[in-house]
ROSE-4610 file (N, C-alpha, C; in Angstrom, 1 decimal, always signed):
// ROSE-4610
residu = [X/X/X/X/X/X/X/X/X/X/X/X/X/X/X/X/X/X/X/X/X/X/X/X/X/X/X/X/X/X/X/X/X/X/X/X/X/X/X/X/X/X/X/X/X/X/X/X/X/X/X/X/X/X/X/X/X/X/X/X/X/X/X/X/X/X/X/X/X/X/X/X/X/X/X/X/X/X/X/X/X/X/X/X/X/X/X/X/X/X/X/X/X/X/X/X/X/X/X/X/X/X/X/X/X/X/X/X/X/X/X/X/X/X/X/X/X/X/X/X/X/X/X/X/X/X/X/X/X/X/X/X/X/X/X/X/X/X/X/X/X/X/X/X/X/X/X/X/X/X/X/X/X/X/X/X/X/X/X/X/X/X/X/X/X/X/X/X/X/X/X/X/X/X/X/X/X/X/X/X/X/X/X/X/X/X/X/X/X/X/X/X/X/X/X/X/X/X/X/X/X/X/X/X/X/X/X/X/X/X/X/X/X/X/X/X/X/X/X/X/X/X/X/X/X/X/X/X/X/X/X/X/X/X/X/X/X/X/X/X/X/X/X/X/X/X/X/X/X/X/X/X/X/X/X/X/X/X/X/X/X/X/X/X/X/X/X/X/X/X/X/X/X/X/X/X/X/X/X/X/X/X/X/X/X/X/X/X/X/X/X/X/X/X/X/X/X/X/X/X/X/X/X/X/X/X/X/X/X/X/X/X/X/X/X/X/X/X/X/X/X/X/X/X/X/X/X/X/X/X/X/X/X/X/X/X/X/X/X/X/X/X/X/X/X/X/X/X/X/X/X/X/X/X/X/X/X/X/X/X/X/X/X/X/X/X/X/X/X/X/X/X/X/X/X/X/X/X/X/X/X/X/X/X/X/X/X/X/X/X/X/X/X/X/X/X/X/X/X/X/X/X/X/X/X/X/X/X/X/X/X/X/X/X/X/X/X/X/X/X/X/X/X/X/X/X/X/X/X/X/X/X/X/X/X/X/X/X/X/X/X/X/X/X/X/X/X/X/X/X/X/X/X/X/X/X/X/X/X/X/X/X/X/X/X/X/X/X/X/X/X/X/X/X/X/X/X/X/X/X/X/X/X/X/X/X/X/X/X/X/X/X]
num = [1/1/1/2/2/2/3/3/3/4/4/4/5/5/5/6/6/6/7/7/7/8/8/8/9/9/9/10/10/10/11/11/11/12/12/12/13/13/13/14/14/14/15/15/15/16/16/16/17/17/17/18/18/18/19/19/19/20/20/20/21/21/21/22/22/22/23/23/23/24/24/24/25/25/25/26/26/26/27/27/27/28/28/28/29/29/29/30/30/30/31/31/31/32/32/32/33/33/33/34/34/34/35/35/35/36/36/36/37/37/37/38/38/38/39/39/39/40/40/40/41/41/41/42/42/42/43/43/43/44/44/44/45/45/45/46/46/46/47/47/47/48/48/48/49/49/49/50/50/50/51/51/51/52/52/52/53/53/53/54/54/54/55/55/55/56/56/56/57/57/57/58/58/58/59/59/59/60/60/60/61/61/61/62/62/62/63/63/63/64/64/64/65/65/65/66/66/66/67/67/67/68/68/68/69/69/69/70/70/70/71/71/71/72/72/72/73/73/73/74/74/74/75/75/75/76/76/76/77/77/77/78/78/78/79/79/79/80/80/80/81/81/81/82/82/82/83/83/83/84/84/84/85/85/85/86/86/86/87/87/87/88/88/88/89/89/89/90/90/90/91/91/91/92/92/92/93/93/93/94/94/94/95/95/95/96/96/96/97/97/97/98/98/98/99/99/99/100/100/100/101/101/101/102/102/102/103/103/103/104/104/104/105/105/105/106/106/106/107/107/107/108/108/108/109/109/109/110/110/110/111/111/111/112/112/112/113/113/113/114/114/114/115/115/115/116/116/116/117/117/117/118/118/118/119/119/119/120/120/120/121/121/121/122/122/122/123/123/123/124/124/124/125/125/125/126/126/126/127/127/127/128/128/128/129/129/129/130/130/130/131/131/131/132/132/132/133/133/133/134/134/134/135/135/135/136/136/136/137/137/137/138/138/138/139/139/139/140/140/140/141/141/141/142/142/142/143/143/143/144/144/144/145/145/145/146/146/146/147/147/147/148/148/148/149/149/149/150/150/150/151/151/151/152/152/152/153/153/153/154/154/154/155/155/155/156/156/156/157/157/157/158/158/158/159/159/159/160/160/160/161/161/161/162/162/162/163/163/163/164/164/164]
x = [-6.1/-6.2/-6.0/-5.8/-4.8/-6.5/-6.5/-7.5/-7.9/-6.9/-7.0/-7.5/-7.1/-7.6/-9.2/-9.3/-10.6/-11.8/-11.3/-12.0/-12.4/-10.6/-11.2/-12.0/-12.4/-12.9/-14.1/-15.0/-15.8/-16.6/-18.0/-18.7/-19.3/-20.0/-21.2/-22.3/-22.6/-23.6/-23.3/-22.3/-22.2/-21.8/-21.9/-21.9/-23.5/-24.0/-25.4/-26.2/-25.7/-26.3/-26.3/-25.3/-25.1/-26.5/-26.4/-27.7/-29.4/-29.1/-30.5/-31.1/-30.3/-30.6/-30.4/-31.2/-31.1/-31.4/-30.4/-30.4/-31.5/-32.4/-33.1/-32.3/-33.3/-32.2/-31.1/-31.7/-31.0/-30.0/-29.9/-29.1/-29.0/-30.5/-30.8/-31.5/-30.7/-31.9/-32.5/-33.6/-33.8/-32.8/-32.3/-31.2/-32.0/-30.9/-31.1/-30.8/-29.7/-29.4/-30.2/-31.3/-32.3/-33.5/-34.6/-36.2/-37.1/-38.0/-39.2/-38.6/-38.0/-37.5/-38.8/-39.6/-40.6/-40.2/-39.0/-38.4/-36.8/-36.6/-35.1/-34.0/-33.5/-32.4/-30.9/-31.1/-29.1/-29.2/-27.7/-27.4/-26.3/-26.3/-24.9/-24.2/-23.1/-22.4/-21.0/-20.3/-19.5/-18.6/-17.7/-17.2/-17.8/-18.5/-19.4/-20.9/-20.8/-22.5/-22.4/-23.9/-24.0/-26.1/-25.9/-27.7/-27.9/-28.7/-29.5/-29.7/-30.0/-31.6/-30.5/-29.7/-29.3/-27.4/-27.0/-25.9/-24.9/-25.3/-24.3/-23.4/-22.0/-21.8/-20.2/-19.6/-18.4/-17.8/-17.2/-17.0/-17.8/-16.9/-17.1/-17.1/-16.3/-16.1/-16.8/-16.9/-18.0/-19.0/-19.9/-20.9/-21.0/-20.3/-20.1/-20.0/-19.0/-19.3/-20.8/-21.4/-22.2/-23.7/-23.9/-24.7/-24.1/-22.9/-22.5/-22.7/-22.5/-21.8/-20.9/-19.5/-18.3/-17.6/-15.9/-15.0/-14.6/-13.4/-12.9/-11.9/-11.6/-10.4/-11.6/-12.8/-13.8/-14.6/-14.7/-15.3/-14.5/-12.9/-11.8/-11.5/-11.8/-12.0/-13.4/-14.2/-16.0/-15.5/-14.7/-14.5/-13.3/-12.9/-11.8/-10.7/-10.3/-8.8/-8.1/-6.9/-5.9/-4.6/-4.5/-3.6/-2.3/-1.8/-0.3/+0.7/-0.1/+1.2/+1.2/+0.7/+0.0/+1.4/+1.0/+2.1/+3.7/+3.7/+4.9/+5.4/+4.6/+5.0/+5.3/+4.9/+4.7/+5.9/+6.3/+7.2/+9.1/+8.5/+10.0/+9.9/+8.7/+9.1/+9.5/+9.2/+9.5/+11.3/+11.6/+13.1/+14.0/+13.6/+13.9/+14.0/+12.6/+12.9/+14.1/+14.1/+14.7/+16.5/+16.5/+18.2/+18.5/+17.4/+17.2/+17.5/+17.3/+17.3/+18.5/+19.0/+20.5/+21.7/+21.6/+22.3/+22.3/+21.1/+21.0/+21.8/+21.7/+22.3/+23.8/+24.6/+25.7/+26.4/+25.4/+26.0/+26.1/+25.5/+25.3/+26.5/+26.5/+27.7/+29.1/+29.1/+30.3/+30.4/+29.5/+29.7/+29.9/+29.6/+30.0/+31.8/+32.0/+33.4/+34.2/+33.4/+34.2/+34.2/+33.0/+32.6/+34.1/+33.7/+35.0/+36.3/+36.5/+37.9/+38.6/+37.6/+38.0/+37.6/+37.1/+36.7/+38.5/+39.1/+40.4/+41.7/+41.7/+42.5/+42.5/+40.9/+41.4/+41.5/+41.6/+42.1/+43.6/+43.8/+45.7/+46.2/+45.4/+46.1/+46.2/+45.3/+45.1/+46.5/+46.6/+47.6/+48.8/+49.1/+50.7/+51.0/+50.2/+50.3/+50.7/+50.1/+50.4/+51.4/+52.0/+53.1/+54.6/+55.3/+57.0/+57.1/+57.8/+58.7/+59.3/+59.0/+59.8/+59.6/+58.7/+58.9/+58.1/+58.1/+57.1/+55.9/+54.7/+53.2/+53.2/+54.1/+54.0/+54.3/+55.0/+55.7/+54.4/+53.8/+53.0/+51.4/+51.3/+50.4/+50.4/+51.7/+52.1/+51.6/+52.2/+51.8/+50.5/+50.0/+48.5/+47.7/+48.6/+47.6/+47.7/+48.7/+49.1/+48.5/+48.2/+47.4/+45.7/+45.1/+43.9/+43.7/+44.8/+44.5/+44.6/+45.3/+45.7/+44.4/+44.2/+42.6/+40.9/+41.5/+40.6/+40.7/+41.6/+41.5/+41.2/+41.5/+40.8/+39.5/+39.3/+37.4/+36.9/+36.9/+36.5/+36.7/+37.8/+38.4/+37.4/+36.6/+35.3/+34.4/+34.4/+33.0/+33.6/+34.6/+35.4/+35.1/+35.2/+35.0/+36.6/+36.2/+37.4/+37.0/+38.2/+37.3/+37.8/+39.3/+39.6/+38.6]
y = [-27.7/-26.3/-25.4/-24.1/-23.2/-22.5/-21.5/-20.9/-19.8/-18.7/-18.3/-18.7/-19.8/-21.1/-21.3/-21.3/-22.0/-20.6/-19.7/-18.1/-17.9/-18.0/-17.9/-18.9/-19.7/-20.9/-21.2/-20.4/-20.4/-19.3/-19.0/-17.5/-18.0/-16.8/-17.1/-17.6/-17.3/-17.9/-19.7/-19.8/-21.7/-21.7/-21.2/-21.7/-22.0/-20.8/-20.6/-21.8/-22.2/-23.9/-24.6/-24.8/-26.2/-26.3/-24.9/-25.1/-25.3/-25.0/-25.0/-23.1/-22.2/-21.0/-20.5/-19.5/-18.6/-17.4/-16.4/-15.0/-14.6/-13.2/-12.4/-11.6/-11.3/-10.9/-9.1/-8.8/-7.7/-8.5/-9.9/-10.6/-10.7/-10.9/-11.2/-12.1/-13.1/-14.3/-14.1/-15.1/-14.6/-15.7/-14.9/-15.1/-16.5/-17.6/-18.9/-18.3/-18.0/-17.7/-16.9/-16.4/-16.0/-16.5/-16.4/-16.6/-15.2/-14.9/-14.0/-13.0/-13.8/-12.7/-12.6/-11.6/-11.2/-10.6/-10.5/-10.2/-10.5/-11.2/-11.4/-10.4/-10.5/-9.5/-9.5/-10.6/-11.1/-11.1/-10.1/-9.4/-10.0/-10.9/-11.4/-11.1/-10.8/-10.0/-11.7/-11.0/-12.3/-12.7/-12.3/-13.0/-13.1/-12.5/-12.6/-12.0/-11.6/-11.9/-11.0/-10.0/-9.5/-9.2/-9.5/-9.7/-7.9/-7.7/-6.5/-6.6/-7.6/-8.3/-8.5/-9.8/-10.5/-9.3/-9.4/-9.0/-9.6/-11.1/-12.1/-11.5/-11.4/-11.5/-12.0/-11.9/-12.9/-13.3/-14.4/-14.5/-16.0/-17.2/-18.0/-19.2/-19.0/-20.4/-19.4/-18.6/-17.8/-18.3/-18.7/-19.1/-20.4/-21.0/-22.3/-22.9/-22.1/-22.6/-22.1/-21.1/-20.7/-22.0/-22.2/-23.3/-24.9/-24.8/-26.3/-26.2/-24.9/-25.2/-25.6/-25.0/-26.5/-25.4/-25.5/-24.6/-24.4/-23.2/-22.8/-24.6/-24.8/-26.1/-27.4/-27.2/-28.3/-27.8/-26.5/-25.7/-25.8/-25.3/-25.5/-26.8/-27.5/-29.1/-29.1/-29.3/-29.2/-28.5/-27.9/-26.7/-27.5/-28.3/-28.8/-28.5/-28.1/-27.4/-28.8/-28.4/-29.4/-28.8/-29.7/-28.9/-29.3/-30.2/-30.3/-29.5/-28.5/-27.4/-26.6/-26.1/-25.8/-26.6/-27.9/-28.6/-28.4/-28.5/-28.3/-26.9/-25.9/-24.7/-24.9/-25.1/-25.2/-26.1/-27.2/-27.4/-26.8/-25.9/-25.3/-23.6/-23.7/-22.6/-23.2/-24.3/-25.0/-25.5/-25.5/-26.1/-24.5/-23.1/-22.1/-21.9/-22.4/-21.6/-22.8/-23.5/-24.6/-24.5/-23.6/-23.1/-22.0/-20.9/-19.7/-20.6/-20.8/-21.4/-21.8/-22.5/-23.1/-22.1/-21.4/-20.0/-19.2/-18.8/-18.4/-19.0/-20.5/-20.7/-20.4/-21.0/-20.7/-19.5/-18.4/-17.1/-16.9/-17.5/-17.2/-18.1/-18.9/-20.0/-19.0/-18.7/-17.6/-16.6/-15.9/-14.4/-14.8/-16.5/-16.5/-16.8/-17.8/-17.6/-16.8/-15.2/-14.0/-13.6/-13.7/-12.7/-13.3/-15.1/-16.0/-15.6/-15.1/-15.0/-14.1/-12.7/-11.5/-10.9/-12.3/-12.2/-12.7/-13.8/-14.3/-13.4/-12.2/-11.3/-10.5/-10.0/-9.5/-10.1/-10.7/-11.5/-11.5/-12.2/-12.1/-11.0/-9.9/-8.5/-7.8/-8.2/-8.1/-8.9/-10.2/-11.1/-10.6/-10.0/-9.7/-8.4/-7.6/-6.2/-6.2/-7.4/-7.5/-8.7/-9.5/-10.4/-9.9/-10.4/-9.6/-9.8/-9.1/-9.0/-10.6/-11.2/-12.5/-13.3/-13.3/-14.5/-15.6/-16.9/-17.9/-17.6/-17.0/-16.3/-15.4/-14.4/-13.2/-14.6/-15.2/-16.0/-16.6/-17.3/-18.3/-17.4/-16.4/-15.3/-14.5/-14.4/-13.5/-14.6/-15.4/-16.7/-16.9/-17.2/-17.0/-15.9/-14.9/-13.9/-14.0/-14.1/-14.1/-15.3/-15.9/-17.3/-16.6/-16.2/-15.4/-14.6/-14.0/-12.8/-13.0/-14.3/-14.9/-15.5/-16.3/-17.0/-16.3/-14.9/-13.6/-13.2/-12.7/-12.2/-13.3/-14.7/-15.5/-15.9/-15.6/-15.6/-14.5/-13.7/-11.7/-11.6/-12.8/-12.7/-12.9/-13.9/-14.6/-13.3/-12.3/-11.4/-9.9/-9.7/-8.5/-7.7/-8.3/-7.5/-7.3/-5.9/-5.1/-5.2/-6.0/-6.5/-5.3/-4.6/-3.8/-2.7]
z = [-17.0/-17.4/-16.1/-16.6/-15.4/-15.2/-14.2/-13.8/-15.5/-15.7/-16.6/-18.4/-18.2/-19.0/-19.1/-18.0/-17.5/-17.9/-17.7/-18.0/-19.3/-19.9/-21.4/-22.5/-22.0/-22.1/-22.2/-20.7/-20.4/-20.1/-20.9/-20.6/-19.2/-19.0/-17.7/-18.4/-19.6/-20.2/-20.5/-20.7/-21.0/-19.5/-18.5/-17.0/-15.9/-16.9/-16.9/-17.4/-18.8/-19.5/-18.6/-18.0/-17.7/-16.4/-15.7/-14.7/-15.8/-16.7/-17.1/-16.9/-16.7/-17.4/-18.6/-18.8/-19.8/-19.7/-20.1/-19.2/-20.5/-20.7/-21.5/-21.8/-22.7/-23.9/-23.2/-22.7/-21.5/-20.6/-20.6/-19.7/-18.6/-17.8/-16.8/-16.4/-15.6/-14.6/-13.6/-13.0/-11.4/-10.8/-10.0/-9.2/-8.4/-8.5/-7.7/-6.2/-5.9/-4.3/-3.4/-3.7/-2.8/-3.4/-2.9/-3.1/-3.4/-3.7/-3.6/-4.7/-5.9/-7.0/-7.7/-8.1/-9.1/-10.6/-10.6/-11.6/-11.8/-12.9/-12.8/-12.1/-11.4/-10.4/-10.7/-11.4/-11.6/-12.9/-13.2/-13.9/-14.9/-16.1/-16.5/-17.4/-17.0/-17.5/-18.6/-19.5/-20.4/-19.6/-18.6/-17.4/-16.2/-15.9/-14.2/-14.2/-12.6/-12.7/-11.5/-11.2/-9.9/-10.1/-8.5/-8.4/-7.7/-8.2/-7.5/-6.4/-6.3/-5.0/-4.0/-3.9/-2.5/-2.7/-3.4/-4.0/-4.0/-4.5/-4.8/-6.2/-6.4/-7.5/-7.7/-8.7/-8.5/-10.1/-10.0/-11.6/-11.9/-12.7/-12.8/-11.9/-11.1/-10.3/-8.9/-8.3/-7.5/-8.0/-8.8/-9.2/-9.0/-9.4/-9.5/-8.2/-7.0/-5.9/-4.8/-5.2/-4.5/-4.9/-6.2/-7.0/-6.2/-6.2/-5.7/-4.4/-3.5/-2.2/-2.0/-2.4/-2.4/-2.3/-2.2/-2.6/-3.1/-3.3/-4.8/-5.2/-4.6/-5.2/-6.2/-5.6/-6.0/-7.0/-7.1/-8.1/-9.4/-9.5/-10.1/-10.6/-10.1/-10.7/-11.3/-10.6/-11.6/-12.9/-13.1/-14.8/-15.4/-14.7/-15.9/-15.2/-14.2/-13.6/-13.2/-13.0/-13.0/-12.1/-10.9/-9.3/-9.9/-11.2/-10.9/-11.7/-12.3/-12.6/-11.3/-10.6/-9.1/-8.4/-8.2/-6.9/-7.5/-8.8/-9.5/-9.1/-9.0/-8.8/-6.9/-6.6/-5.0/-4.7/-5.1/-5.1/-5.0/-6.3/-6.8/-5.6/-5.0/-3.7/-2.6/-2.3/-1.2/-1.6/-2.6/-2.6/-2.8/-3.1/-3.1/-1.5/-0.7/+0.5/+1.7/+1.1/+2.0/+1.3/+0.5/-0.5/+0.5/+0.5/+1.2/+2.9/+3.7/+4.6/+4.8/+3.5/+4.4/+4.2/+2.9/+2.8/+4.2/+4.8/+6.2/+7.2/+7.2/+8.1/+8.2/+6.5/+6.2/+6.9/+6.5/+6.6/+8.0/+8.9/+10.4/+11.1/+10.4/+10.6/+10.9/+9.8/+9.1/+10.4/+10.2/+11.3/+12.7/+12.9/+14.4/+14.8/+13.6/+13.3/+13.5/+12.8/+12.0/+13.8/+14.7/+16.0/+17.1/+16.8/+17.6/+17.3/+16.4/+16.0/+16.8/+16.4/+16.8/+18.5/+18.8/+20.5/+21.3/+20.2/+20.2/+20.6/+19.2/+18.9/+20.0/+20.6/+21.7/+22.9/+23.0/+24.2/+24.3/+22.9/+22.8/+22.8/+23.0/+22.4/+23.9/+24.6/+25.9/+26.9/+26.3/+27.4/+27.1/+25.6/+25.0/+25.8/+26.0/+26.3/+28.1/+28.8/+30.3/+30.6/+29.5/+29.7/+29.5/+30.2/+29.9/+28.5/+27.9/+26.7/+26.3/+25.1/+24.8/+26.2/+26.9/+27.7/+26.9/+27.2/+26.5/+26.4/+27.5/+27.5/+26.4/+26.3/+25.1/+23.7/+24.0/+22.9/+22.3/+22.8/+23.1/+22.5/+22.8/+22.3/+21.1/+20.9/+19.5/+18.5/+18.8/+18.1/+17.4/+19.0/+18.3/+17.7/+18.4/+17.5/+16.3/+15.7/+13.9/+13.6/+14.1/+13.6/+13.5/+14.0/+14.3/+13.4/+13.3/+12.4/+10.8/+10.5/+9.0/+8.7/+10.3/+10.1/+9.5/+10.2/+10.2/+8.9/+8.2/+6.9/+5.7/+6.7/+4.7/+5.0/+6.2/+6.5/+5.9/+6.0/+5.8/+4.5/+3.5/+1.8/+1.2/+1.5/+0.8/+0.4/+1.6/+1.6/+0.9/+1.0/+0.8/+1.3/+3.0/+3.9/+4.6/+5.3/+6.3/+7.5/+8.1/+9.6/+10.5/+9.9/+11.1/+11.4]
């Protein structure tokens, strides 16, 4: 059973049974969690409960763990609760954030490419501009640039991005 489950399921008063109380007919016990009550102090309400006196108050499994001493995961169990739609769910975030993760990386992958490329272009645009006319170096550069830049626009196609 899910927490919600467990609520509707369960009043304060059949939480109250199981200790061996019974609220008056105004719906009041003396509160277990302190001492020197002369008159009932705790207050119960059809989902929860709150004390005058100490000002313990809370819902069902608050009760439950304050009477046990235990915590919420042990109290949640004490009522019938059940962790594997819980791990099932925990699961399907952990494979969400580890998709999300590699997507990140992808994408960082990418822009260093897209940063390398165009660290390339100017470089070649740089050596074409200070090499003679048609010699092999301009040759040899033109070259690459158009290779860089063909490289550049089917990188940038994926994103429908404008690199100039």
């Amino acid at each position: 059973m899910t927490r919600e489950e467990i609520k509707a399921a369960y009043s304060m008063r059949d939480i109250l049974a199981r200790y061996g109380m019974e609220p008056s007919r105004a719906g009041f016990v003396s509160c277990p969690f302190h001492s020197g009550d002369r008159e009932a102090s705790m207050k119960i309400y059809p989902k929860d409960f709150n004390c005058f006196g100490c000002g313990a108050n809370g819902d069902i499994f608050e009760f439950v763990m304050l009477m046990e001493d235990c915590s919420f995961s042990e109290a949640f169990k004490l009522l019938g609760g059940e962790y594997e739609q819980s791990f099932r769910a925990y699961q399907r975030v952990q494979r969400f954030r580890q998709r999300k993760q590699a997507e990140d990386l992808r994408r960082r992958a990418h822009n260093q490419k897209i940063q390398h490329c165009l660290a390339l272009v100017t470089a070649y645009q740089t050596l074409i501009r200070q090499a003679d006319p048609l010699s092999d170096l301009w040759c040899y550069c033109t070259n690459a640039l158009q290779y860089q830049l063909h490289y550049l626009d089917h990188l940038t196609a994926k994103e429908g991005k404008n690199w100039s």
